[in-house]
C-alpha positions as CSV (number, residue, x, y, z in Angstrom):
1,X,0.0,0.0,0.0
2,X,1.7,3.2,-0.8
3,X,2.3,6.1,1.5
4,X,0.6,9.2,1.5
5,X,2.1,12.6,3.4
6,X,0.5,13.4,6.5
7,X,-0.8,17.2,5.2
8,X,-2.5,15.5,2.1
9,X,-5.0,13.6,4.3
10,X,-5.8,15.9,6.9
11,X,-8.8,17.9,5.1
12,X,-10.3,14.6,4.4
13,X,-10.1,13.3,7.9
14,X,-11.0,16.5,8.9
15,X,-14.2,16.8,7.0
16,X,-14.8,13.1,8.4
17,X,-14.5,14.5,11.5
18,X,-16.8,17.6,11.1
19,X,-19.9,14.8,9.4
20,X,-22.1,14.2,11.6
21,X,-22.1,10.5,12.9
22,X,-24.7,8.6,10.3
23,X,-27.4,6.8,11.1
24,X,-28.1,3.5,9.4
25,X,-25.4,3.7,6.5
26,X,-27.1,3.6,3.1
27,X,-26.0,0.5,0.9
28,X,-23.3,2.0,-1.2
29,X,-21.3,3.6,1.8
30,X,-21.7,0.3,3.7
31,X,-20.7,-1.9,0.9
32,X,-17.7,0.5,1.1
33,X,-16.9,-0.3,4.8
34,X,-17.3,-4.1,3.7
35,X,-14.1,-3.7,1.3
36,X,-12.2,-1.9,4.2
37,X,-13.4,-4.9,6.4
38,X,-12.1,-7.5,4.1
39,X,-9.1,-6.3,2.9
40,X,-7.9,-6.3,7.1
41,X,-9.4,-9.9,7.6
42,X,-7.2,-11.1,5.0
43,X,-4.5,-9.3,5.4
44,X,-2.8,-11.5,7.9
45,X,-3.5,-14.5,6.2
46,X,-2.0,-13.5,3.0
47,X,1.1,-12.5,5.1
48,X,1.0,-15.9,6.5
49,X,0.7,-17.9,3.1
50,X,4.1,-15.9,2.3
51,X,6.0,-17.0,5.6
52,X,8.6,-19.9,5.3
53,X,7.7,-23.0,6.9
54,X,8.6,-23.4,10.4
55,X,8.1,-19.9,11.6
56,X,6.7,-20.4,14.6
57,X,3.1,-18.5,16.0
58,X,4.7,-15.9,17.4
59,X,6.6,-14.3,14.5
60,X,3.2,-14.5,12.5
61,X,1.5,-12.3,15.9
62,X,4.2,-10.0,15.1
63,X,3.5,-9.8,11.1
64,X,0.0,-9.4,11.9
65,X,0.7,-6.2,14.5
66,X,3.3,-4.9,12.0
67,X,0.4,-5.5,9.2
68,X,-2.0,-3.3,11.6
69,X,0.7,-0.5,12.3
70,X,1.0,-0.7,8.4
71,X,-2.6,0.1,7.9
72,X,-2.5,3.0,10.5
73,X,0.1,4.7,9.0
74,X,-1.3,4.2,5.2
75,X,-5.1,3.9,5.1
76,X,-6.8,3.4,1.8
77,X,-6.9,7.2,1.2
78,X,-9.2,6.6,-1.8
79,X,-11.8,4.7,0.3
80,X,-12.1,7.1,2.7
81,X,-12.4,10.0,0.3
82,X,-15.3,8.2,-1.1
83,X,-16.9,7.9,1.8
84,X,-16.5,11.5,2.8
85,X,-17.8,12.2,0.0
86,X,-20.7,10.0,0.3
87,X,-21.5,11.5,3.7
88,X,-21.6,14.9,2.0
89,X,-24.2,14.0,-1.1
90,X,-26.5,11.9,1.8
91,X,-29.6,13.7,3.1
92,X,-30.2,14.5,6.4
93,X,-33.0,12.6,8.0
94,X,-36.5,14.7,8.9
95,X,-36.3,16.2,12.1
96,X,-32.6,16.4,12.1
97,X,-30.5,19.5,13.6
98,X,-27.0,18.5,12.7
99,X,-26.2,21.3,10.1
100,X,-25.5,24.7,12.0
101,X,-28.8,27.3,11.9
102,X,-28.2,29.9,9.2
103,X,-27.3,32.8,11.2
104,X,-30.5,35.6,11.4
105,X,-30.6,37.7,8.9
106,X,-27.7,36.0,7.1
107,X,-27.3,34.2,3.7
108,X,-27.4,30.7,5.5
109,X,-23.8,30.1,4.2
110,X,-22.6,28.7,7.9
111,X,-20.5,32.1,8.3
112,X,-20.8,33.5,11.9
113,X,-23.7,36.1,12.3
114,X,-22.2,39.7,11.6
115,X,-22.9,41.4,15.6
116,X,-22.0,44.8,14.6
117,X,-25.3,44.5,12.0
118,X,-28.9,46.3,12.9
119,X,-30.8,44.2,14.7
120,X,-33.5,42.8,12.9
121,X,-36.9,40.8,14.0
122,X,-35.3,37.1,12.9
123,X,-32.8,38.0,15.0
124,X,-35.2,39.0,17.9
125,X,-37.7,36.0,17.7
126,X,-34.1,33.8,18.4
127,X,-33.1,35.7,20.8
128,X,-36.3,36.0,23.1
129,X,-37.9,32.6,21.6
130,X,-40.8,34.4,19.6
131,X,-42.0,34.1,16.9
132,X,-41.0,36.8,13.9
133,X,-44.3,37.8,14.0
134,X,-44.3,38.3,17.4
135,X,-40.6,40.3,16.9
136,X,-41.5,42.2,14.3
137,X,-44.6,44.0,16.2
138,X,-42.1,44.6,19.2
139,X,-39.8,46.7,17.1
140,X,-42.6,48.4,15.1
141,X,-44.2,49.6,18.8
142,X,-40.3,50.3,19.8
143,X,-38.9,51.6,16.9
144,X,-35.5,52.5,18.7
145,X,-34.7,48.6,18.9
146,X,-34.0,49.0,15.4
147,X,-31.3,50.7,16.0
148,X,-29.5,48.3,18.0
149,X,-26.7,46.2,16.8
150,X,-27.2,42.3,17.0
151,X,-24.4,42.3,19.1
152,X,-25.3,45.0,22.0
153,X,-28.8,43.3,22.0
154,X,-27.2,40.2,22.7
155,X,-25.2,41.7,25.5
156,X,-28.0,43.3,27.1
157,X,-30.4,40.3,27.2
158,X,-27.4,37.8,28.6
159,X,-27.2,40.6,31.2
160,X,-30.9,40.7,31.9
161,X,-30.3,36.9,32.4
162,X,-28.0,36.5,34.4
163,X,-29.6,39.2,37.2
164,X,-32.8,37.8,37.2
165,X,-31.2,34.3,37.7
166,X,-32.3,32.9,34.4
167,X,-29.0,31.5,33.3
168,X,-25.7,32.0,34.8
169,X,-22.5,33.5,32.8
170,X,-21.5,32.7,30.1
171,X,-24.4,30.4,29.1
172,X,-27.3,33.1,27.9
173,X,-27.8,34.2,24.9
174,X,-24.2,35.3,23.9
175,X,-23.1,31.2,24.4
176,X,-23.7,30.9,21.0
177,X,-24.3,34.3,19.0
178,X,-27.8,34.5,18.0
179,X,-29.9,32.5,19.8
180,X,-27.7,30.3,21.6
181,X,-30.3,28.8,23.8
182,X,-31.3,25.2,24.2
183,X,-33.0,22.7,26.4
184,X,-34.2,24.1,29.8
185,X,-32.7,27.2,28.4
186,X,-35.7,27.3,26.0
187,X,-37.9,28.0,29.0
188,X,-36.0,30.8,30.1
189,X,-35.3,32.6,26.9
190,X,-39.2,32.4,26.9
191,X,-39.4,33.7,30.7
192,X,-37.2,36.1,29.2
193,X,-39.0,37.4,26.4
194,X,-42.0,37.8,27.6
195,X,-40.1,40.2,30.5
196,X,-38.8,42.3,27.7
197,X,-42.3,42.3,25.7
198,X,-43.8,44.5,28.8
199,X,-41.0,46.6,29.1
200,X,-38.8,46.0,25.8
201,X,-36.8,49.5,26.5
202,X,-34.9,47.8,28.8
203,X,-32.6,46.4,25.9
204,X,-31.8,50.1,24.7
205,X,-29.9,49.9,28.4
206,X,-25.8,48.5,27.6
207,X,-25.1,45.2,29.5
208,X,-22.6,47.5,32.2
209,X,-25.1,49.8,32.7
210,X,-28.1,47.5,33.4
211,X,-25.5,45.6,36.1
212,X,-24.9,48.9,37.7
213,X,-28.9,50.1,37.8
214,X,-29.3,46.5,39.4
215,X,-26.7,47.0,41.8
216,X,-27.9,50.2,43.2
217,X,-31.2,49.6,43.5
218,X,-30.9,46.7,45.6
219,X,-28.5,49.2,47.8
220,X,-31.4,51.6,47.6
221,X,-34.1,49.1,49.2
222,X,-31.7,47.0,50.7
223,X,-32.5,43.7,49.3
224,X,-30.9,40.8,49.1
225,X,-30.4,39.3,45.6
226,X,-33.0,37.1,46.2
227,X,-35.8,39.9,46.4
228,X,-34.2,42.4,44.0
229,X,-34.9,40.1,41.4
230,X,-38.4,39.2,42.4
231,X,-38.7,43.3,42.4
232,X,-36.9,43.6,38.4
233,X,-39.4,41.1,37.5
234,X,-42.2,42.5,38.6
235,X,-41.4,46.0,36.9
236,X,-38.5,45.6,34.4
237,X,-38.8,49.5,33.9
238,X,-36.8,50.0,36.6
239,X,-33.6,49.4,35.4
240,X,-34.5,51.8,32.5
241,X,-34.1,54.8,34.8
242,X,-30.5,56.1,36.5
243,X,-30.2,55.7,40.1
244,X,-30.7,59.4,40.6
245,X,-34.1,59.0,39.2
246,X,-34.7,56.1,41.1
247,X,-33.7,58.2,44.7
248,X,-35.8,61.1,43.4
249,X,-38.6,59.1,43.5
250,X,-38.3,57.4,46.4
251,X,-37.8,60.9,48.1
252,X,-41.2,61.3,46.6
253,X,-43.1,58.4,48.2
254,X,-41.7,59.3,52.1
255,X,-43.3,63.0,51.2
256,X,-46.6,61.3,49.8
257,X,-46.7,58.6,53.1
258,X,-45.4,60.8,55.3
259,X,-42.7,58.3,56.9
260,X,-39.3,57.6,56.7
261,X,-36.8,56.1,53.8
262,X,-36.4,52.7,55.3
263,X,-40.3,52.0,55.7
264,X,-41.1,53.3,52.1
265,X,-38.0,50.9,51.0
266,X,-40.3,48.2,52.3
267,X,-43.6,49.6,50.9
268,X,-41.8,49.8,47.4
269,X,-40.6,46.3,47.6
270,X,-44.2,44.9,48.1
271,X,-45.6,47.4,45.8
272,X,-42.8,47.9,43.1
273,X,-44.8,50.0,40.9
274,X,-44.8,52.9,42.9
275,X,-41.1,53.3,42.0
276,X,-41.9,53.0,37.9
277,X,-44.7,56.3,38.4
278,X,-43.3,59.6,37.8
279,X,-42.9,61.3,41.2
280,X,-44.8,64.1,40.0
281,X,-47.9,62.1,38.4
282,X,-47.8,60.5,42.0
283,X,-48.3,63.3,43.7
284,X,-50.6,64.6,41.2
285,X,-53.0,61.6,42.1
286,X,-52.8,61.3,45.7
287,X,-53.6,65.1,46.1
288,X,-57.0,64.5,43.6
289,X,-57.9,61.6,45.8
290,X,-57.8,63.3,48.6
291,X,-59.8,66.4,47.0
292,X,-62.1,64.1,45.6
293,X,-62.8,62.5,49.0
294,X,-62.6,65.3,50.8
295,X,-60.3,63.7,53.7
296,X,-57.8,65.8,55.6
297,X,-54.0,65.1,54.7
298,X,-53.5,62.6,57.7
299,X,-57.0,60.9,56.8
300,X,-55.3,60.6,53.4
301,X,-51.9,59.1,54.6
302,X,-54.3,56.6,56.8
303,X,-56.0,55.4,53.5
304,X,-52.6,55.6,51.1
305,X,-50.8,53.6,53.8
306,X,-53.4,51.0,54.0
307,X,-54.1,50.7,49.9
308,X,-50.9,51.8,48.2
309,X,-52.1,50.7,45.3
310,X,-54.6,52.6,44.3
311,X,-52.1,55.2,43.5
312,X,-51.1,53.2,40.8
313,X,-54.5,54.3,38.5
314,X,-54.9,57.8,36.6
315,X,-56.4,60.5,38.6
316,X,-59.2,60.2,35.5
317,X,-60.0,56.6,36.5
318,X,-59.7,56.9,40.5
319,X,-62.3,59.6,40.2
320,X,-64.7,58.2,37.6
321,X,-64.8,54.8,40.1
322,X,-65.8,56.9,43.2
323,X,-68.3,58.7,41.5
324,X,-69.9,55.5,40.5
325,X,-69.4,53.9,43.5
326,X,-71.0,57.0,45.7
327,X,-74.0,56.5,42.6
328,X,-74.5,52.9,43.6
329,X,-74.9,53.7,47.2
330,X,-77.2,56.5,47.0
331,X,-74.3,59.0,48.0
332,X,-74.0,62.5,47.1
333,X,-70.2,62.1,47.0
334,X,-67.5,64.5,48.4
335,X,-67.0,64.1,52.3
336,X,-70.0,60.9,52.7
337,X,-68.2,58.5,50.4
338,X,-65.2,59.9,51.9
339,X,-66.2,58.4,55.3
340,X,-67.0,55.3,53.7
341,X,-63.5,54.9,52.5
342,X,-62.4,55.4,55.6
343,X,-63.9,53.0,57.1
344,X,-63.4,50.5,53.8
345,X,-60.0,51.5,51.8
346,X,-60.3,48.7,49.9
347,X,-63.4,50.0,48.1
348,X,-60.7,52.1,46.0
349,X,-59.9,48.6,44.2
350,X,-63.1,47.8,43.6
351,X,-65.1,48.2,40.1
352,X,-68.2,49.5,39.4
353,X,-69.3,46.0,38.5
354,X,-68.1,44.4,41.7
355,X,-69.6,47.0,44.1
356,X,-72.6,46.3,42.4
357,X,-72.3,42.4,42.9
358,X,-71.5,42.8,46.5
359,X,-75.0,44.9,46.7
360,X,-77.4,42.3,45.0
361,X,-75.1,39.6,47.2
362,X,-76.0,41.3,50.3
363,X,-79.7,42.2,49.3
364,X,-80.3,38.7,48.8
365,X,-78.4,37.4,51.7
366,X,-81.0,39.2,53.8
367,X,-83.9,39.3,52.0
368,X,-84.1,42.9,51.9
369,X,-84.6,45.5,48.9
370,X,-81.8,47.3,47.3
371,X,-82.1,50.3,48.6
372,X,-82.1,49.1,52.0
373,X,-79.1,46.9,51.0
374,X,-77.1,50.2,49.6
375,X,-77.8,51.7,53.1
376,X,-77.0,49.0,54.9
377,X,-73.5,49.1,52.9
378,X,-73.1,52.8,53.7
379,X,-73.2,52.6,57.1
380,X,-70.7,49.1,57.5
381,X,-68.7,49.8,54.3
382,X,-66.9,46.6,55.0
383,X,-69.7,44.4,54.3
384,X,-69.3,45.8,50.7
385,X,-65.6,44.3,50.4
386,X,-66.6,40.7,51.7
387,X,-67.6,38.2,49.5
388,X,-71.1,37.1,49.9
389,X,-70.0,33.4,50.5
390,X,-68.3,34.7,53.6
391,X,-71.3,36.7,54.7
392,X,-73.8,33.4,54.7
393,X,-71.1,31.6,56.8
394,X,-70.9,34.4,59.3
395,X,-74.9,34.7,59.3
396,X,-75.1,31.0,59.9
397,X,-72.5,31.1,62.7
398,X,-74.5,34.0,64.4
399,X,-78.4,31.1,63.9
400,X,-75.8,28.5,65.7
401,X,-74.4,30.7,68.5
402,X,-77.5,32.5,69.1
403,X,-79.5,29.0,69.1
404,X,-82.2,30.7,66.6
405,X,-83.3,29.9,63.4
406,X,-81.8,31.3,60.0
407,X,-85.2,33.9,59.7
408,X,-84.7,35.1,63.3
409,X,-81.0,35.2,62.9
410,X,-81.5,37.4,59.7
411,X,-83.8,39.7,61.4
412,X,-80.8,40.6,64.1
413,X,-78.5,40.9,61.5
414,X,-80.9,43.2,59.3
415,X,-81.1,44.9,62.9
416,X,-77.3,45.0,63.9
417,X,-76.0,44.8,60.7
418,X,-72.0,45.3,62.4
419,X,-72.8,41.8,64.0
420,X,-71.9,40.3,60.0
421,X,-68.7,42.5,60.5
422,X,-67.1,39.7,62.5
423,X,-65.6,37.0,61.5
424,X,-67.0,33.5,62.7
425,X,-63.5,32.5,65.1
426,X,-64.2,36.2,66.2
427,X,-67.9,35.2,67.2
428,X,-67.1,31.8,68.8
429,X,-64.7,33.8,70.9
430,X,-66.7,36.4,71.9
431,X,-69.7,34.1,72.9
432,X,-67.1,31.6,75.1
433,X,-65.6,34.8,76.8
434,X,-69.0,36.5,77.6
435,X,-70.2,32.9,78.7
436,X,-66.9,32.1,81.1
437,X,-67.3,35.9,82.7
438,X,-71.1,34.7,83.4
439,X,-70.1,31.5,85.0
440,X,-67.3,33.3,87.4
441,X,-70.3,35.9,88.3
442,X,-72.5,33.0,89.2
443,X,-74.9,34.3,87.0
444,X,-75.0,31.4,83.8
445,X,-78.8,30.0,85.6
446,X,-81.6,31.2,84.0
447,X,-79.5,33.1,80.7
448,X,-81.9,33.2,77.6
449,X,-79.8,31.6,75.0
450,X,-77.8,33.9,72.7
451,X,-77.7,36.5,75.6
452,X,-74.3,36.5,76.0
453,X,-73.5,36.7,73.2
454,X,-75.7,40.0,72.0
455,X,-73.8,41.4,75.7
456,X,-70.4,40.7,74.4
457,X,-70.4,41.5,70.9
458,X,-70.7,45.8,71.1
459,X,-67.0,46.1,72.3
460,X,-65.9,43.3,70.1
461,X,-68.0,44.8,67.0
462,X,-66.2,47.6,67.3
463,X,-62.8,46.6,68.0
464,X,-62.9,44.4,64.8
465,X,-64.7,47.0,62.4
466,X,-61.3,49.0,63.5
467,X,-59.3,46.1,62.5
468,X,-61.0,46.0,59.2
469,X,-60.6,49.4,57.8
């Protein structure tokens, strides 16, 4: 077999090399194999046929091994050019992966994706695991993401990554140019895009800086990693603002609930959107609520502290809720519904739609019209924020404890409305503590059933309607 340089079979080998391993060989390749195959089997038996006789087993173990070592450092070059060549021409089976992606946006001619090229919506969809429909309406809404280069967009969304604990370094998005995802990865690219879809600014923000926003403000709430992230994810914005911004408006919210830096760190970590509202439009709104409601300024921290969120809707919307709200309960608005709130903050969450579900749920409960029922709710504003499920249970605690019937026991409650204000545990408790005080008195002969109960309830009532605003 004649020799062959070493440099003229390394593209070959190489392009053996770079084939992916076939499946099933088709017949021609394996036939190929076959000849291989054959030509080793007999190779040590022609060598043997030449020895002279007498040579013993040992010298033909040693032509045999010099035979192989032969063969390694000759093969049949022309054998295994056909069969690169073979591999090459054969089809890859459906489904298969094992050619390289054509890089987005490219020609498909295996060439690395150009990074300093615009970023465009192929490029996108593999990126944030879209689809290019999906991308393309993302940089039509945010036209400035057009003006990103593949290769800062890729930065920025590894980054995003690894602070929100998606993927750690190194393994994002920039592993493998565009779109170098895969496996569980897949899930998190998607986690991923659908973070940038509500807030897709944030990949106008470089890779350092978006680190740096992170870093300070965790420093600013003081939060562990753990809780910063939880805070990112809620409200992505964030890191789209400079920490100045970001101090500036939490300089706002101690002015707007009237305490100090370290509890409005807390009340922005529960509630992160009050950091992504303009300081201004926050103030704007809590100063038309409290117009609108007519409550002094520390009535109006009271009610802020207690539902922060609703200074997260438009003055516009606030105010058109109220006024329907003070509608549905026969109010004239201003300073009454005002005292309602009060005593209900959570009213300022609630739709027109659900404050007039609650009504009907109450009229029904006790079998009263709704006009009464819309009274009833003014006075004990909290039976409008309880679910009517609730309210039956409560009412058919008070029949038990009060050893009456479910019309008798409506009757007390259409009487003493507040007595549906309580919880059940907070009824069962009231009734064993006014019954054990009766028994130390020496007075528990002779009680009309239920009267310890209506005895104990006023100071409890009240205590609990406190609770509840």
């Amino acid at each position: 077999m004649p020799q062959v340089p070493a440099a003229g079979l390394r593209q070959p080998l190489l392009d053996a090399q770079r084939s992916p391993p076939p499946s099933p060989l088709p017949p021609p390749l394996h036939e190929n194999v076959m000849r291989l195959e054959a030509s080793f089997l007999a190779l040590p038996a022609a060598l043997a046929a030449e020895l002279p006789n007498g040579v013993t087993s040992s010298a033909v173990a040693a032509a045999r091994m010099d035979a192989v070592r032969h063969l390694a450092a000759a093969p049949d070059v022309r054998t295994m050019r056909e069969v690169s060549e073979e591999l090459a021409a054969r089809a890859a089976p459906p489904g298969s992966s094992s050619a390289p992606a054509p890089a987005a946006g490219g020609a498909g001619d295996g060439k690395p994706p150009n990074m300093k090229a615009r970023l465009q919506a192929p490029d996108l969809a593999l990126l944030l695991g879209m689809s290019p429909a999906e991308a393309k309406a993302l940089i039509a809404s945010q036209r400035e993401l057009g003006r990103l280069t593949r290769g800062s967009a890729t930065q920025s969304i590894e980054m995003l990554g690894q602070l929100l604990g998606l993927f750690g370094t190194g393994s994002g998005a920039g592993a493998g140019g565009v779109g170098g995802f895969g496996g569980e990865g897949d899930v998190r690219q998607r986690q991923l895009g659908r973070l940038v879809v509500r807030q897709p600014r944030v990949l106008l923000v470089s890779a350092p800086e978006l680190r740096e926003r992170f870093v300070e403000l965790q420093s600013l709430l003081s939060l562990p990693t753990s809780l910063a992230r939880r805070v990112v994810a809620s409200q992505p914005g964030l890191l789209t603002h400079s920490p100045d911004v970001l101090r500036s408006r939490l300089s706002g919210l101690c002015s707007v609930f009237n305490t100090d830096p370290s509890l409005v760190a807390v009340l922005a970590t529960h509630h992160p959107g009050l950091l992504a509202v303009n300081g201004g439009e926050l103030s704007g709104r809590a100063a038309a609520l409290t117009e609108e409601l007519r409550l002094t300024k520390q009535q109006a921290v009271a009610v802020f502290r207690r539902q922060p969120r609703a200074l997260l809707l438009p003055s516009e919307t606030m105010r058109t809720r109220l006024r329907n709200t003070a509608r549905l309960l026969g109010l004239p608005g201003g300073g009454a519904l005002g005292r309602v709130v009060l005593n209900a903050p959570r009213l300022l969450l609630s739709e027109e739609a659900e404050v007039e579900r609650r009504l009907k749920e109450l009229a029904v409960l006790l079998q009263i019209p709704a006009d009464r029922a819309a009274v009833v709710a003014s006075e004990h504003p909290v039976l409008l924020v309880t679910p009517g499920s609730v309210l039956e249970e409560r009412l058919r605690t008070l029949a038990e404890l009060a050893q009456l019937n479910m019309s008798k026991a409506r009757a007390l409650a259409v009487d003493k409305p507040s007595l549906l204000t309580k919880s059940s545990a907070s009824m069962r408790r009231s009734v064993a503590e006014a019954e054990a005080a009766e028994e130390g008195e020496g007075g528990g002969e002779g009680r009309v059933p239920g009267e310890g109960f209506n005895k104990g309830s006023s100071t409890e009532v009240q205590r609990d309607h406190r609770n509840r605003r």
